[in-house]
C-alpha positions as CSV (number, residue, x, y, z in Angstrom):
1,X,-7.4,34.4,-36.1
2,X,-5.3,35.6,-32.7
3,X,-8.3,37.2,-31.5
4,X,-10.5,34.1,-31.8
5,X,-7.5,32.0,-30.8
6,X,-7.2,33.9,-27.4
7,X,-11.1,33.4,-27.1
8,X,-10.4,29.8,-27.0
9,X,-7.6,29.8,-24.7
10,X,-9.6,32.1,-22.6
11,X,-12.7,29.6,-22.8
12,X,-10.5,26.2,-22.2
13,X,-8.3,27.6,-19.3
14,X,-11.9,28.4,-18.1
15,X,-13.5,25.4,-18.2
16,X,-10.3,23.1,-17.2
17,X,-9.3,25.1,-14.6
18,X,-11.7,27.7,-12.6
19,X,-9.4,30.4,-12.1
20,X,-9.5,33.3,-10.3
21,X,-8.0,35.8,-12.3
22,X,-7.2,35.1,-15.8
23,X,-5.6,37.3,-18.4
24,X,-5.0,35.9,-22.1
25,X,-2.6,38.1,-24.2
26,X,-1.9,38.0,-28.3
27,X,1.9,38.9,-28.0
28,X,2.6,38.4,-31.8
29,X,3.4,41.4,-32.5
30,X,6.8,41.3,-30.2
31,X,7.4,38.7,-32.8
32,X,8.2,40.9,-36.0
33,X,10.8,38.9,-38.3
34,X,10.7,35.7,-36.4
35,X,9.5,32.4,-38.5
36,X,5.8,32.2,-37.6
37,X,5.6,35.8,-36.8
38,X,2.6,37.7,-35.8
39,X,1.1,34.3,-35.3
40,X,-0.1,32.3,-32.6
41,X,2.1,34.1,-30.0
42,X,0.3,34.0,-26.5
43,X,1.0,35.2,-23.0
44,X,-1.4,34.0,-20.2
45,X,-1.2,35.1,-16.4
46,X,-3.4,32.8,-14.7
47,X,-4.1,32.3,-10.7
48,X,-6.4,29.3,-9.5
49,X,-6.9,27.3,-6.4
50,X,-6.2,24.1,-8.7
51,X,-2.7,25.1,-8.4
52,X,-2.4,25.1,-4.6
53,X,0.6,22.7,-4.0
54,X,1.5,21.8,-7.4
55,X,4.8,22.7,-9.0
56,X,5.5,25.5,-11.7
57,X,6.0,22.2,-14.2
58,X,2.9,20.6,-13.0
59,X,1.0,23.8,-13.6
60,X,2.0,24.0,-16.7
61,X,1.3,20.8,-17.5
62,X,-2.4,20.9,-16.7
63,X,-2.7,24.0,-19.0
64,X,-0.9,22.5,-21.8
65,X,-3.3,19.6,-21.1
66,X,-6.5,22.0,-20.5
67,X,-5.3,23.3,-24.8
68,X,-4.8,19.8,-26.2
69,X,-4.9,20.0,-29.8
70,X,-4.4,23.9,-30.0
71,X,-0.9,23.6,-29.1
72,X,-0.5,22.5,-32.6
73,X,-3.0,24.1,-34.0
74,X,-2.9,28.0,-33.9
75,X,-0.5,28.4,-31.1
76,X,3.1,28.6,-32.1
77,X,4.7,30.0,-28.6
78,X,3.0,30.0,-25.2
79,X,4.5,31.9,-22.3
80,X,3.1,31.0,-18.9
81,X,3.1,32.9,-15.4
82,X,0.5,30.5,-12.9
83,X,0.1,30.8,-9.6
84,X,-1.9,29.8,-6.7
85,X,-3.9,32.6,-4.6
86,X,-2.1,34.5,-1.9
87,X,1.2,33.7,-4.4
């Protein structure tokens, strides 16, 4: 399941966004003993032009908006570095 759910996240943050550089990690492992865990635990390092300008919370906000629907469906936590190019 965390290997097709990073394929999806991969293939949204794709599509939405046209990044540059774009690394999609399964981090549920770190998450031994935790509720949830093993589960949906994601990491993604992402750096696009779309960014340029925007603030850390509005770049979040258009990748929480780019995975509408898997943030409550197969992703329990989400960690977030995005950037602009030249960053």
């Amino acid at each position: 399941m965390s290997a097709a759910m990073a394929i999806q996240i991969r293939e949204r943050l794709q599509a939405a966004l046209a990044p540059v550089e774009l690394e999609v990690a399964d981090e549920g492992h770190k998450h031994a003993g935790h509720a949830n865990a093993g589960k949906g635990h994601f990491h993604v390092r992402i750096v696009s032009p779309v960014f340029a300008g925007k603030s850390p919370l509005q770049r979040h906000r258009m990748i929480y908006a780019a995975l509408e629907g898997l943030m409550d469906n197969g992703i329990h936590a989400l960690s977030i570095d995005a950037r602009p190019p030249d960053t």
